[in-house]
C-alpha positions as CSV (number, residue, x, y, z in Angstrom):
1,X,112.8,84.6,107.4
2,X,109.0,85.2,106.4
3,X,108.5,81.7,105.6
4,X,109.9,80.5,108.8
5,X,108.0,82.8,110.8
6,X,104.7,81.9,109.1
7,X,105.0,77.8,109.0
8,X,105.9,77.8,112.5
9,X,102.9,80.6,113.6
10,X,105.7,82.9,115.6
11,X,103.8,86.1,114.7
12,X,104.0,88.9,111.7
13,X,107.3,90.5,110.7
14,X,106.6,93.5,109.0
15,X,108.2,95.2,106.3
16,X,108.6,99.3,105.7
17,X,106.9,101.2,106.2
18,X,105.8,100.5,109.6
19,X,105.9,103.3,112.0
20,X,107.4,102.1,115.9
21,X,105.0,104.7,118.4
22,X,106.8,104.9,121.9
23,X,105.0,108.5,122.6
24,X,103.5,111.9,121.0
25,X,107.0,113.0,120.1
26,X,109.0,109.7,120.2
27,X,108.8,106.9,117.3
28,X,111.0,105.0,114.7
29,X,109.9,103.4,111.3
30,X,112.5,100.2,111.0
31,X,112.9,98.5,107.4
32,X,111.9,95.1,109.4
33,X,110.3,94.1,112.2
34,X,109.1,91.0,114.4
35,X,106.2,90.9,116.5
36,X,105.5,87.5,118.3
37,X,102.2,85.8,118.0
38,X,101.0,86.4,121.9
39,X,101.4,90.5,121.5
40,X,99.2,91.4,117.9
41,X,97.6,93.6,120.4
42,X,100.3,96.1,120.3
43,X,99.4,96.5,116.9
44,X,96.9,99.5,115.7
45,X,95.4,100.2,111.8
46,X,98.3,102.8,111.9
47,X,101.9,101.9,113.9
48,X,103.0,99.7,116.9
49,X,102.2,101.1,120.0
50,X,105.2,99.6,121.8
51,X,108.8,98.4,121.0
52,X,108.6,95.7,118.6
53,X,110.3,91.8,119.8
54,X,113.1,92.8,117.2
55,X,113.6,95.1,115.0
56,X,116.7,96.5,112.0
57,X,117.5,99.1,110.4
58,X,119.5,100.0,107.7
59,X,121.4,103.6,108.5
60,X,121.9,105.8,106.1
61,X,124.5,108.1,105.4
62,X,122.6,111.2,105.4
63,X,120.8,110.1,108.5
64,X,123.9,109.5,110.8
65,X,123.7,112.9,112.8
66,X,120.9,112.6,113.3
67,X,120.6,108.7,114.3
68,X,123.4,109.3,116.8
69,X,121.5,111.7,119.2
């Protein structure tokens, strides 16, 4: 997927840890994400400041509760 995205310029996908900033109390930190070439500005030194154009996760088990809610 990398090598796809990169050959044809698409944008970055990013790899854990990456942290996913919606607000003060609200984030995510997906094992991979895809952010297309015309929005690098959502990006910061530190997380994404916005939903990324695609993102996955892997749950686990002793995260299920929680990922529920």
């Amino acid at each position: 997927m990398h090598r796809h995205v990169v050959k044809r310029r698409l944008g970055l996908l990013l790899g854990a840890p990456i942290d996913v900033k919606f607000s003060d109390l609200d984030g995510l930190q997906p094992d991979i994400c895809f952010i297309a070439a015309g929005r690098a500005g959502v990006l910061t030194s530190r997380y994404i400041k916005v939903a990324p154009d695609l993102d996955a996760a892997t749950p686990a088990p002793s995260s299920t509760r929680h990922d529920l809610r």
